[in-house]
Backbone bond lengths (Angstrom), bond angles and torsions (degrees), N, CA, C in turn:
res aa  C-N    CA-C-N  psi(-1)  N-CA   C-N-CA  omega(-1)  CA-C   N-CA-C  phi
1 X - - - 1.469 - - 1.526 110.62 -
2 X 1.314 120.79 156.06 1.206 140.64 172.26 1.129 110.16 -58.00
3 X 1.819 133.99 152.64 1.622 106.27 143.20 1.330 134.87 -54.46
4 X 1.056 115.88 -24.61 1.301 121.37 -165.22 2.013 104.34 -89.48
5 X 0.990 107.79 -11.52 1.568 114.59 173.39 1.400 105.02 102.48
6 X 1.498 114.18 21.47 1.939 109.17 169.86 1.721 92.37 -96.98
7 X 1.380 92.89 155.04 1.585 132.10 165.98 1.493 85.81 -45.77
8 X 2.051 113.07 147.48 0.983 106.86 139.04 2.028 117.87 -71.47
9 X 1.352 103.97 160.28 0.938 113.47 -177.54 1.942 111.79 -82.14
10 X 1.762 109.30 147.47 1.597 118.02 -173.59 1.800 80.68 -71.07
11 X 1.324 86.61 173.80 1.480 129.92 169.09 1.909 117.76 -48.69
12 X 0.813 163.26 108.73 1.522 146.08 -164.88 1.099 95.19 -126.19
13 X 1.341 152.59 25.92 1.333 145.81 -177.89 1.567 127.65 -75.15
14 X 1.291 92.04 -37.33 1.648 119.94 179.93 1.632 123.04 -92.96
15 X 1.323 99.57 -111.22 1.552 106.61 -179.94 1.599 111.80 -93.25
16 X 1.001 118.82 7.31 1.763 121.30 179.42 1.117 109.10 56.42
17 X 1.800 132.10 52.13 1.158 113.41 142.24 1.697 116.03 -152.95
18 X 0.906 73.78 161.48 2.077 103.47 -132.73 1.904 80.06 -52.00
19 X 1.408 125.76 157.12 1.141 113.15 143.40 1.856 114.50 -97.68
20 X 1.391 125.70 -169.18 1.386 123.66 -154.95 1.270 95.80 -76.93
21 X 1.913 109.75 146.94 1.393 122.24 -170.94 1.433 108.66 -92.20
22 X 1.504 108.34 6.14 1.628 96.48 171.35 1.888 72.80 178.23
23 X 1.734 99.19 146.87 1.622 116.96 176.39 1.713 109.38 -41.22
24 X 1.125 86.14 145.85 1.707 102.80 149.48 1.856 94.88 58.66
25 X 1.674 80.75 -140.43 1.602 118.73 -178.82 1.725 89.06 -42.70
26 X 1.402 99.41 -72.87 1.545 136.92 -138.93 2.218 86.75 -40.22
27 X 1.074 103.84 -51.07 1.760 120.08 -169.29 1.567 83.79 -60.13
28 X 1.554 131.68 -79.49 1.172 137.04 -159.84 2.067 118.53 -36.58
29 X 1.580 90.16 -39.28 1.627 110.31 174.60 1.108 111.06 -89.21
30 X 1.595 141.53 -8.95 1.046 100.59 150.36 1.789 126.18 -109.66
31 X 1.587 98.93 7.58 1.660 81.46 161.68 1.556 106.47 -76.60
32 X 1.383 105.02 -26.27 1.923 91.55 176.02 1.230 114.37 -56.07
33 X 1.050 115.07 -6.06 1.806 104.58 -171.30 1.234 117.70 -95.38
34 X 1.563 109.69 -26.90 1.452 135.10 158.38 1.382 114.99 -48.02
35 X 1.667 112.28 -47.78 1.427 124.45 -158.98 1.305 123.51 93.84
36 X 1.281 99.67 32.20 2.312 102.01 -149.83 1.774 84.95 -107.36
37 X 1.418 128.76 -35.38 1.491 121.02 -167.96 1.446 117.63 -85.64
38 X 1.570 137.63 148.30 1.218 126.76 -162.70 1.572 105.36 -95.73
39 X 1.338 122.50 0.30 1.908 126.75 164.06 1.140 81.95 -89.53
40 X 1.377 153.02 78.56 1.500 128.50 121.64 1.249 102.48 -122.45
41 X 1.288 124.20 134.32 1.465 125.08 -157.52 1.601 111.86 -73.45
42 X 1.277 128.60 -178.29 1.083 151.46 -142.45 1.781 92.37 -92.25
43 X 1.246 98.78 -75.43 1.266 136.06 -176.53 1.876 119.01 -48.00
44 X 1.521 85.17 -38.55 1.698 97.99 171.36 1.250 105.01 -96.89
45 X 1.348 145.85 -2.80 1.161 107.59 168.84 1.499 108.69 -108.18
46 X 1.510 108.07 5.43 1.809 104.57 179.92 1.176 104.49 -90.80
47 X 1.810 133.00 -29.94 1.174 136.03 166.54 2.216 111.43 -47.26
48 X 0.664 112.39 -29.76 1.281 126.66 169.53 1.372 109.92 -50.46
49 X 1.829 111.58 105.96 1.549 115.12 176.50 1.665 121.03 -51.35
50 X 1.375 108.91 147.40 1.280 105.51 -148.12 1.446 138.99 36.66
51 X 1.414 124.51 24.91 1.641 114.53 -173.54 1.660 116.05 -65.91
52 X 1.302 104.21 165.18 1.269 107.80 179.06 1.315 121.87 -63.42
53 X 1.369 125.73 160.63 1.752 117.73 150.08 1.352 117.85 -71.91
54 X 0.871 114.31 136.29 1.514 154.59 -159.03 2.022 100.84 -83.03
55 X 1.190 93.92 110.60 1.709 88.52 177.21 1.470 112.41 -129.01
56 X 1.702 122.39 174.29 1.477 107.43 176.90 1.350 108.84 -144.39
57 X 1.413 158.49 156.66 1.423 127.23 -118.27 2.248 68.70 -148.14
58 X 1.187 87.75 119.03 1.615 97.56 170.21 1.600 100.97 -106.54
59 X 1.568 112.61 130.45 1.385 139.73 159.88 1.067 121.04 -86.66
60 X 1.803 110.06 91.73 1.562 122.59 -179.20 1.794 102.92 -75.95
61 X 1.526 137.24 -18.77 1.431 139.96 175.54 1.260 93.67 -166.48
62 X 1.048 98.16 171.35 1.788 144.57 164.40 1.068 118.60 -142.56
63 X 2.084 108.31 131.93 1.341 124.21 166.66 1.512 120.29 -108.87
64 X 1.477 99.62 168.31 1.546 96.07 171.05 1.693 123.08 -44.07
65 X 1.315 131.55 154.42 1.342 110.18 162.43 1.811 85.50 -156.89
66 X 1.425 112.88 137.89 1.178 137.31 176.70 1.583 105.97 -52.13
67 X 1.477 115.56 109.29 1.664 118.69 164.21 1.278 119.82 -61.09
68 X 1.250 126.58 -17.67 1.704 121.52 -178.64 2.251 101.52 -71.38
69 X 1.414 85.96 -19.13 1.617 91.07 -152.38 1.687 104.61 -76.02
70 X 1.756 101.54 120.93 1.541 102.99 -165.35 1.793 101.70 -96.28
71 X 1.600 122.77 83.11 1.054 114.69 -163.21 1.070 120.91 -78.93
72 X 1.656 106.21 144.43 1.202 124.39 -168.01 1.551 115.00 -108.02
73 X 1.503 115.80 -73.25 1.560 128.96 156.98 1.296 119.57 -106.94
74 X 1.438 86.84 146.72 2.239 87.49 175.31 2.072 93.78 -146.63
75 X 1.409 74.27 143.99 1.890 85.36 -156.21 1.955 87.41 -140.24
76 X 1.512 111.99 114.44 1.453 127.49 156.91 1.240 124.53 -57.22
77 X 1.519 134.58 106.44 1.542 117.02 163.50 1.497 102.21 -143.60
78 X 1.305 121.73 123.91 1.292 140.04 161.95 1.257 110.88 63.87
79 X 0.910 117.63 56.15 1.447 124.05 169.72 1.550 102.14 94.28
80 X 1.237 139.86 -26.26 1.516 130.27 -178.55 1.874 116.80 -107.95
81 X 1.416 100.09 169.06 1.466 87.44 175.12 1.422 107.13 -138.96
82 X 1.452 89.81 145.96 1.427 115.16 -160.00 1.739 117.20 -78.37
83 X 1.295 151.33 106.57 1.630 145.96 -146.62 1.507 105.14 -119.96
84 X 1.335 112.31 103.35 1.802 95.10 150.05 1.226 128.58 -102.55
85 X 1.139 134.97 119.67 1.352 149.03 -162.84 2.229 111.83 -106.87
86 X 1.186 106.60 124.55 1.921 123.61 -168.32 1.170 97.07 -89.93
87 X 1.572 119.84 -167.15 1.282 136.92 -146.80 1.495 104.32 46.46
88 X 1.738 90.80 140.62 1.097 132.44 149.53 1.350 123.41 -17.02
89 X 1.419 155.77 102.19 1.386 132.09 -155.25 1.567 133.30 48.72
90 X 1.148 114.66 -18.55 1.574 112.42 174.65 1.840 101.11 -110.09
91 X 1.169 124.50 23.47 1.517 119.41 -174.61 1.543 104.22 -82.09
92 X 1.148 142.91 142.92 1.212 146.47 -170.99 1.306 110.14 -153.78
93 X 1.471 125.73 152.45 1.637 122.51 154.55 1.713 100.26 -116.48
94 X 1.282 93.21 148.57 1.579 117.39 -168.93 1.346 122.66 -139.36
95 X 1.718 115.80 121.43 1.494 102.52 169.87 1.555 107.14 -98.98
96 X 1.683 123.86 165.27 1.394 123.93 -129.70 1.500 93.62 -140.60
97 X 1.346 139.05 120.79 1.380 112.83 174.61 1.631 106.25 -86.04
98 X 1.211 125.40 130.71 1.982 120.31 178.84 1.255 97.30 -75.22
99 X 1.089 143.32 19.58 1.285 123.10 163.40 1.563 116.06 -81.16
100 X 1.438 111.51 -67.49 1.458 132.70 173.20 1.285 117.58 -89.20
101 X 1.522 129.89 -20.23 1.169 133.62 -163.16 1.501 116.77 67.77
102 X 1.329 117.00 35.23 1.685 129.85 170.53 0.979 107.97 -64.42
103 X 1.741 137.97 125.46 1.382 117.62 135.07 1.678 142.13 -72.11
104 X 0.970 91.10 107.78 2.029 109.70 -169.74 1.669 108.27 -67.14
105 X 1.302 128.41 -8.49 1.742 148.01 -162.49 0.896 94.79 169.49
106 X 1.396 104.94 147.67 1.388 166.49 118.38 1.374 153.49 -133.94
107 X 1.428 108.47 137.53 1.773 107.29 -177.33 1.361 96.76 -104.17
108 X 1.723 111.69 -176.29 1.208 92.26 150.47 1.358 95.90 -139.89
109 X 1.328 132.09 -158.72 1.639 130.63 -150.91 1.479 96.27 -125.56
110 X 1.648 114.05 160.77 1.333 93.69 176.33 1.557 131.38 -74.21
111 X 1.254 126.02 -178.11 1.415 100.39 -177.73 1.370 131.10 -77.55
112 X 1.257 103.22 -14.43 1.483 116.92 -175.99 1.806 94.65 -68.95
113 X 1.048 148.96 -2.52 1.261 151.12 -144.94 1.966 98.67 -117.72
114 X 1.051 128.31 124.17 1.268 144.14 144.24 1.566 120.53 -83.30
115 X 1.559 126.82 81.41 1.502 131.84 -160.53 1.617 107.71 -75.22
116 X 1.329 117.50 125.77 1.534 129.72 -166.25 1.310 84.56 -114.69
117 X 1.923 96.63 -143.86 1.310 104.74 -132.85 1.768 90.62 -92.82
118 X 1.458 125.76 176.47 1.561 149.11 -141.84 1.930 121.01 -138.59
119 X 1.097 96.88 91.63 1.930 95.95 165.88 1.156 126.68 -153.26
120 X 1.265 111.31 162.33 1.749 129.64 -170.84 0.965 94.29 -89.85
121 X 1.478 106.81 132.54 1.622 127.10 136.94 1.131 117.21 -124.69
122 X 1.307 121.45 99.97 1.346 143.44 171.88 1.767 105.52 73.61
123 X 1.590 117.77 -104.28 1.618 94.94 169.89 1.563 116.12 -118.98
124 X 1.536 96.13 28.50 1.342 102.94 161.58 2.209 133.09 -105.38
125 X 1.211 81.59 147.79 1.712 81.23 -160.10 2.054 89.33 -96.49
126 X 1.664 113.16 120.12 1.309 115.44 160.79 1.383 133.88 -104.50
127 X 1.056 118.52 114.17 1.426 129.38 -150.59 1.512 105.00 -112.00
128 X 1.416 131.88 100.75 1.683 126.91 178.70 1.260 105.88 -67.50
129 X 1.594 114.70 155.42 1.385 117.83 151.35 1.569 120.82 -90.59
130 X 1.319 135.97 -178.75 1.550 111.62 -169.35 1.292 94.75 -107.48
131 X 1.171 133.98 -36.72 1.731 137.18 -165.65 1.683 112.33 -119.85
132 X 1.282 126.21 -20.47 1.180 150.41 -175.78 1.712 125.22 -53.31
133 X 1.574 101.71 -45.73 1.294 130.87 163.97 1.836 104.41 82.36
134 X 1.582 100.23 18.65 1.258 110.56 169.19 1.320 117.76 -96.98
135 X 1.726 119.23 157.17 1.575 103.84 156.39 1.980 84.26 -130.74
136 X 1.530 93.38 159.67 1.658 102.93 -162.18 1.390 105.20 -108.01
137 X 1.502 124.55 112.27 1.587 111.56 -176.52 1.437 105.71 -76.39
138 X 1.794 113.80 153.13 1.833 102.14 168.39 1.662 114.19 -152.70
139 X 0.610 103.15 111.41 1.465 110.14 171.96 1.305 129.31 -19.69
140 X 1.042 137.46 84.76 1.985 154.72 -147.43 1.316 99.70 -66.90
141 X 1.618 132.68 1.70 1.067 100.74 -160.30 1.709 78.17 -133.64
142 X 1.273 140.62 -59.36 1.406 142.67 167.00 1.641 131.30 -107.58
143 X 1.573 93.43 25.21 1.494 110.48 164.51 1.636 106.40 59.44
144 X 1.078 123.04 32.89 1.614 123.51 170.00 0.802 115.77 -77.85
145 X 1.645 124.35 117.11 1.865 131.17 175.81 1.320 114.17 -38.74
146 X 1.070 135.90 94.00 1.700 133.38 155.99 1.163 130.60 -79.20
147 X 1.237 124.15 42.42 1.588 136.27 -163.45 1.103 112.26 65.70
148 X 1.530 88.74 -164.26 1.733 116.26 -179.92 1.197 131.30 -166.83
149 X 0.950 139.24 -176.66 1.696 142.85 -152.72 1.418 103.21 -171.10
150 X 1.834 93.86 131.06 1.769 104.57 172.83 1.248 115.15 -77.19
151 X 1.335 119.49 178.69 1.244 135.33 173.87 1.589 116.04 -167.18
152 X 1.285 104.66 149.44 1.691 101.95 -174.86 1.358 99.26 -99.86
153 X 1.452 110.09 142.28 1.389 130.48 164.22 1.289 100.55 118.97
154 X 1.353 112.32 -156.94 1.677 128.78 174.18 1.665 111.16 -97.19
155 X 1.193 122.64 140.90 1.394 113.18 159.82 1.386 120.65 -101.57
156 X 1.384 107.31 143.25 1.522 110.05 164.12 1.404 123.43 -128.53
157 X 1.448 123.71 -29.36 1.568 114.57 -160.95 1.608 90.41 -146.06
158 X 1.567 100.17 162.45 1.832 82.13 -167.10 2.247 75.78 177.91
159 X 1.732 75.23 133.08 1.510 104.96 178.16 1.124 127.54 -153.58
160 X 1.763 138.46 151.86 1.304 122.89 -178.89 1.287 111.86 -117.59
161 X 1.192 143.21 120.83 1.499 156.59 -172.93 1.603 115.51 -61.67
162 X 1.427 101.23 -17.65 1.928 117.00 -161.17 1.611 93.97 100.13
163 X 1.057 148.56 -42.69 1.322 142.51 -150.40 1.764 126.06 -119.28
164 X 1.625 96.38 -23.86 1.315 119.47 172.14 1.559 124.61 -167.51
165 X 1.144 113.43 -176.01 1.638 112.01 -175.99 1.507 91.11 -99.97
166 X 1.910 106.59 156.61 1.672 115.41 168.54 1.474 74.78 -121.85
167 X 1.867 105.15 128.73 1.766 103.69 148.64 1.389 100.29 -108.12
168 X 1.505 89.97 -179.64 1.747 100.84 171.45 1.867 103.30 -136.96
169 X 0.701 123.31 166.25 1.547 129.29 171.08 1.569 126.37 -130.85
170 X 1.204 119.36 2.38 1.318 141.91 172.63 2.000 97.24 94.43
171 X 0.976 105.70 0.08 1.266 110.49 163.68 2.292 123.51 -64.80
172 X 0.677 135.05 144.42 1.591 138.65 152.16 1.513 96.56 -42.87
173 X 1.063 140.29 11.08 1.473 115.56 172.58 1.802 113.96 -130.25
174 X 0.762 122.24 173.65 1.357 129.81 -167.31 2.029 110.23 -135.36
175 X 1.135 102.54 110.83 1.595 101.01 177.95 1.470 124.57 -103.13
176 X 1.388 137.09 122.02 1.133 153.37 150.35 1.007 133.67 -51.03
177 X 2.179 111.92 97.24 1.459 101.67 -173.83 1.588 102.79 -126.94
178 X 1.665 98.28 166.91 1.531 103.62 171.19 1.439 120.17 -81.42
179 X 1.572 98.53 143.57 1.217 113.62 -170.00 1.558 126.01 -44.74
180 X 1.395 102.96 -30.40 1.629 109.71 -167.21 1.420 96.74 -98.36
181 X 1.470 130.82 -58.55 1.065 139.36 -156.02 1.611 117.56 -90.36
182 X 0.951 104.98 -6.78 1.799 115.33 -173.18 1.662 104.25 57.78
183 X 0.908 145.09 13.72 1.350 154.25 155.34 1.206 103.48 -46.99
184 X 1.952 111.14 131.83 1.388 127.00 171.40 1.883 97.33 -85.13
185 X 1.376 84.43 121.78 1.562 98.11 178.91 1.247 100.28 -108.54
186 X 1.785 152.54 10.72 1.086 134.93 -159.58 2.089 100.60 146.87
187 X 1.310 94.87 159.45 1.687 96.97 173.49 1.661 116.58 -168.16
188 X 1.474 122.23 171.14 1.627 98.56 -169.04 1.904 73.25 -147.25
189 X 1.369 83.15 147.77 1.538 88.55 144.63 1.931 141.63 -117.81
190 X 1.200 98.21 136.72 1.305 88.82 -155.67 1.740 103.01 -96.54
191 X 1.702 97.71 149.33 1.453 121.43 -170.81 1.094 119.25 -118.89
192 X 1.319 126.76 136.63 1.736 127.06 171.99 1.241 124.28 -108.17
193 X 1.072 156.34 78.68 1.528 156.42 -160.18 1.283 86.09 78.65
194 X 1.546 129.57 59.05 1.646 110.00 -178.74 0.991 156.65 78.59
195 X 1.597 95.91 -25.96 1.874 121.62 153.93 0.962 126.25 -47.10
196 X 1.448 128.35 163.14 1.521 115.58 149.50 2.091 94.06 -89.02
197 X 1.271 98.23 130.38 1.693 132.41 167.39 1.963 104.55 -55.28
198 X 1.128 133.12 62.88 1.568 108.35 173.18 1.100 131.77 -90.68
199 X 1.166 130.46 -162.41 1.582 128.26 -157.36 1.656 125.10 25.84
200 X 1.052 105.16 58.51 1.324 133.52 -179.14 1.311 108.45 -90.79
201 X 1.905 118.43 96.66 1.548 134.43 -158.56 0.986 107.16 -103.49
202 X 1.408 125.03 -119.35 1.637 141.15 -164.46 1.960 98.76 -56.96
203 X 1.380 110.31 127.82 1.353 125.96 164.09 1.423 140.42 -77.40
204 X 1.747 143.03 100.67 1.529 118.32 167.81 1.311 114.13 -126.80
205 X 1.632 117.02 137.79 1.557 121.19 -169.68 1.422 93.10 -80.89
206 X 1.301 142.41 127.95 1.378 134.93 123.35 0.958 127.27 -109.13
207 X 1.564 118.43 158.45 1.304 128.34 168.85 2.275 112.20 46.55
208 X 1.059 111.09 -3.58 1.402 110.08 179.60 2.057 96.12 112.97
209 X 0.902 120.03 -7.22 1.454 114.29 137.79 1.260 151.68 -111.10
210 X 1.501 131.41 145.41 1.246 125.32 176.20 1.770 132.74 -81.19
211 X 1.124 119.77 115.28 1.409 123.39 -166.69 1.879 98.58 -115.79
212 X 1.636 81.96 125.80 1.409 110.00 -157.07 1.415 113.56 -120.21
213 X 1.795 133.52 123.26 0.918 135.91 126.18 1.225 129.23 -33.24
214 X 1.858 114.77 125.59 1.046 125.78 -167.77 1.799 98.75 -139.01
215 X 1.995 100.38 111.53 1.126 104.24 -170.08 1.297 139.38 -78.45
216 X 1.190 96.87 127.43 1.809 112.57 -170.68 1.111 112.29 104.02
217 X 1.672 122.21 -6.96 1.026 130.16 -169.75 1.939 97.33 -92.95
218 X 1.648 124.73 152.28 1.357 138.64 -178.76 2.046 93.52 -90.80
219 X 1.018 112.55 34.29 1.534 101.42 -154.03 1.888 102.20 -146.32
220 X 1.122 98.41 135.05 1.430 100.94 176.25 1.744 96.67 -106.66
221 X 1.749 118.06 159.74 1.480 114.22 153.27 1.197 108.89 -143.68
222 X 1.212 116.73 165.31 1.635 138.84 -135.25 1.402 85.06 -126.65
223 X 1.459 129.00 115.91 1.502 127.77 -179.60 1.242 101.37 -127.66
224 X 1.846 119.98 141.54 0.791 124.10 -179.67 1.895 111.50 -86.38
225 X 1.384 126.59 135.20 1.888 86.10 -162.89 1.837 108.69 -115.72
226 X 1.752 89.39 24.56 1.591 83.43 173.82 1.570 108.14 -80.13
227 X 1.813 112.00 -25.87 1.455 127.44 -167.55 1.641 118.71 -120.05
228 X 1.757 103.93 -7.79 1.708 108.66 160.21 2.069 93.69 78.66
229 X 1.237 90.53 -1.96 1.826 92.22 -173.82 1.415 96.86 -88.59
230 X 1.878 100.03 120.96 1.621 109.82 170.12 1.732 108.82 -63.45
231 X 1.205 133.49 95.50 1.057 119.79 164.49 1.741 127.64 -78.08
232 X 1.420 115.02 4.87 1.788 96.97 177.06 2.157 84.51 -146.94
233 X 1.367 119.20 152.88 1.318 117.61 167.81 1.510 85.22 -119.50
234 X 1.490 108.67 142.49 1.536 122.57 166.22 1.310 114.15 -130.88
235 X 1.340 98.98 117.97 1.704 117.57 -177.51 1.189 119.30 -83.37
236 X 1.851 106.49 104.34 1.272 117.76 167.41 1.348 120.23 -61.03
237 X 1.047 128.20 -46.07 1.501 148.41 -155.87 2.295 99.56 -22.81
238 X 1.152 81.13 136.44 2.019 79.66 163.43 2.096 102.29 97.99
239 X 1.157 80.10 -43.40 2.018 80.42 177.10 1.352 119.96 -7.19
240 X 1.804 106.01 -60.00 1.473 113.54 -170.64 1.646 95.23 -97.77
241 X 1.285 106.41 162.56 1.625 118.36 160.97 1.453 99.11 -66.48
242 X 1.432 85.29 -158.35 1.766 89.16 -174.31 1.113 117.11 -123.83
243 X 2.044 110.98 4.91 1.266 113.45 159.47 1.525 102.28 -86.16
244 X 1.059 137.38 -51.01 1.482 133.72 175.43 1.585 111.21 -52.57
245 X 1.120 129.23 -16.90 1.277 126.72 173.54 1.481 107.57 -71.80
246 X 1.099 120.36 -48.32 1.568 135.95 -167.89 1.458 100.44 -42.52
247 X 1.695 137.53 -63.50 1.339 167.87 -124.47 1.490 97.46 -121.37
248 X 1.802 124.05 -22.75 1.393 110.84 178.00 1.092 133.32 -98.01
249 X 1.204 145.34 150.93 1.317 136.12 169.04 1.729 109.86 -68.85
250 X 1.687 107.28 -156.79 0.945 115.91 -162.66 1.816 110.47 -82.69
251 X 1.281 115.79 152.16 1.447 114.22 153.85 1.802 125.44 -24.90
252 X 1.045 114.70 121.72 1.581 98.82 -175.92 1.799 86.71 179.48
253 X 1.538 94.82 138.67 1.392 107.23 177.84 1.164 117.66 109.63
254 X 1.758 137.46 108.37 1.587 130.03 158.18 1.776 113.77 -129.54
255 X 0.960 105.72 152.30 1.978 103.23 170.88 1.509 74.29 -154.49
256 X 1.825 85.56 166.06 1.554 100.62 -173.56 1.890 87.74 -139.41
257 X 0.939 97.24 141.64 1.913 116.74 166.43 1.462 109.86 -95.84
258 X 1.646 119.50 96.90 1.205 92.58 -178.90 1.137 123.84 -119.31
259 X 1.326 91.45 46.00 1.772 109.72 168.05 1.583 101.70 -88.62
260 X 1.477 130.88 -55.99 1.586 131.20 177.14 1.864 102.06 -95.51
261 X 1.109 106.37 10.23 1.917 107.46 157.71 1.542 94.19 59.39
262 X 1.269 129.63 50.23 1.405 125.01 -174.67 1.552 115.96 -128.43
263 X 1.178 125.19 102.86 1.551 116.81 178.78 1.814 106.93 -65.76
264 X 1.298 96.66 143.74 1.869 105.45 160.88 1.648 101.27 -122.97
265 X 1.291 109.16 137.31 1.600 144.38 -160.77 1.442 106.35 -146.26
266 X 1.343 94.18 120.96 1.643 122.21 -171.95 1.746 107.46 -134.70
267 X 1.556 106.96 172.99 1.382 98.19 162.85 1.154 114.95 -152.45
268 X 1.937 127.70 -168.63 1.637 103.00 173.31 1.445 129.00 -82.63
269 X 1.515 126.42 126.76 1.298 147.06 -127.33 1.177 140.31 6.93
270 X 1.361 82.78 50.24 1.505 110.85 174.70 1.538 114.25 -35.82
271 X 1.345 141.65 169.17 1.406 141.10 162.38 1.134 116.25 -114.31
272 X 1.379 117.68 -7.03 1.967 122.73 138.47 1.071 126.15 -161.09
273 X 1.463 127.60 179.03 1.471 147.07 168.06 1.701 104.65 -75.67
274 X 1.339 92.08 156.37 1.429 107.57 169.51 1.197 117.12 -139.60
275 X 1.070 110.38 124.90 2.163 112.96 173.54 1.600 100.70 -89.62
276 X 1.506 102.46 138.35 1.481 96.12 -173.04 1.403 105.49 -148.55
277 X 1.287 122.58 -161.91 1.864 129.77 -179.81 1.491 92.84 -170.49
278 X 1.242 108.19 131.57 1.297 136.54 167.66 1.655 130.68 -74.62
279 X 0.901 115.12 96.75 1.718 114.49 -161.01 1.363 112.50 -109.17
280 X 1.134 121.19 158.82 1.762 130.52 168.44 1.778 96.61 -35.52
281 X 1.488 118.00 147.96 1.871 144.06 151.64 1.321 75.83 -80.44
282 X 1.515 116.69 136.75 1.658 113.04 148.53 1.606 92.86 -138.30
283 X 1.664 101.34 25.85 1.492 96.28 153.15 1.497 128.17 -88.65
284 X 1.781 97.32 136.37 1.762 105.71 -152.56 1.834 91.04 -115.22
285 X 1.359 108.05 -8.41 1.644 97.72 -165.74 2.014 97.62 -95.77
286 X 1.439 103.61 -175.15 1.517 112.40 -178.04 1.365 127.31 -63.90
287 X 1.227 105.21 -4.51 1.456 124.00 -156.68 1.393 116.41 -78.59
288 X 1.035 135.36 101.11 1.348 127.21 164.95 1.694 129.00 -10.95
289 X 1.140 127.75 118.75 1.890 134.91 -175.60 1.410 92.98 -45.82
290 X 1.169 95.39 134.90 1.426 116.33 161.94 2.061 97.42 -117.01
291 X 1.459 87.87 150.90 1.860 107.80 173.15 1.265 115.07 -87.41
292 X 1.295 108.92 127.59 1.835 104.20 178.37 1.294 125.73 -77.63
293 X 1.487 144.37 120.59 0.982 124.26 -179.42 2.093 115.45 -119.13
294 X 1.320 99.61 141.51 1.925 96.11 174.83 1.655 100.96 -55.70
């Protein structure tokens, strides 16, 4: 365990997905307890004091998206989308056209670099490393190195609010830094029915909340980050078939457009993007969430 009461974190080296966080049953009950597995019923996890609202992630399209690409961050600006992609030697940042899923740029990082999670601040692109204790500044418009700034720990998930950075470290907690200086100015820990929430990956600020990849998990959550309280779970589950599931890694990746209010959701080497909208569960029976699709 963490200090802070998160799971150590699985292995991410390979195919990004987690093996079981505890044997048998014992692993299965407690992501149910979380709410993170799709056999935990409907009914049991809304009975759960304080639980979240319940959401289900409708797929208005799908684009191409590169299978080599082990995603890390994905960040929306002006019509394109922004990619950081991990491993050892294959880490890259990439802008994305959503139409076709073209890549229009790319750099790639040095090799010593493991590329995490991805965000804008203003017209700079911040890109963590995971073990490195770097984060990499870059220029949004022709990818020019603008330094960088240490940090202690591991990075994983990383977003800008307008006012500051949210990281994550695969830890239950969430850290607050300044924009210029990468300085922890503040941190929350986040809870699910009361838990501490861990392995908390890929990062996106909206609207004054943070919506968070949770690894290995089919499930995004919607955290409030003055109080670390997940207030909404949104069920990815179903995206890929189940031949594309076979060949993919884990869930990983969100940006939001919030000019047409549309999340795009990807994962690691995935075989595409999805533009989507998040709607009411107004499933009331035992049945495991199903994903809506047009």
């Amino acid at each position: 365990m963490r200090p802070d009461g998160g799971a150590a974190a699985p292995s991410r080296h390979q195919r990004g997905t987690p093996g079981n966080p505890k044997r048998a049953n014992a692993g299965v009950n407690w992501w149910c307890a979380l709410g993170l597995v799709a056999t935990c019923s409907h009914a049991a996890l809304a009975a759960s004091p304080g639980a979240p609202e319940l959401l289900k992630v409708r797929a208005h399209r799908s684009f191409a998206h590169e299978t080599t690409a082990f995603t890390q961050g994905l960040v929306w600006w002006r019509g394109k989308l922004y990619e950081s992609t991990g491993r050892r030697g294959e880490s890259e940042l990439r802008r994305i056209d959503p139409v076709n899923g073209a890549i229009e740029r790319r750099v790639a990082l040095p090799v010593l670099f493991f590329g995490e999670g991805l965000a804008r601040a203003n017209e700079r692109l911040a890109l963590l490393t995971w073990q490195a204790g770097q984060v990499l500044f870059f220029d949004i418009g022709d990818f020019r190195r603008l330094g960088a700034k240490r940090f202690r720990g591991e990075g994983w998930g990383l977003c800008h609010d307008g006012a500051r950075f949210v990281m994550s470290d695969g830890s239950a907690r969430l850290a607050f830094r300044d924009s210029r200086s990468f300085a922890v100015t503040g941190s929350v820990r986040v809870t699910l029915n009361g838990a501490p929430l861990p392995l908390l990956n890929e990062l996106e600020c909206v609207d004054g909340a943070v919506y968070a990849n949770v690894f290995g998990a089919d499930y995004l959550v919607r955290i409030d980050p003055a109080t670390g309280r997940v207030s909404h779970r949104v069920d990815a589950a179903g995206l890929l078939d189940a031949d594309a599931r076979r060949e993919a890694g884990v869930l990983n990746g969100i940006a939001y457009d919030p000019k047409a209010k549309r999340f795009y959701l990807t994962g690691k080497l995935w075989p595409l993007f999805f533009e989507t909208t998040f709607e009411a569960n107004e499933t009331t029976s035992e049945a495991p969430f199903e994903s809506a699709r047009e």
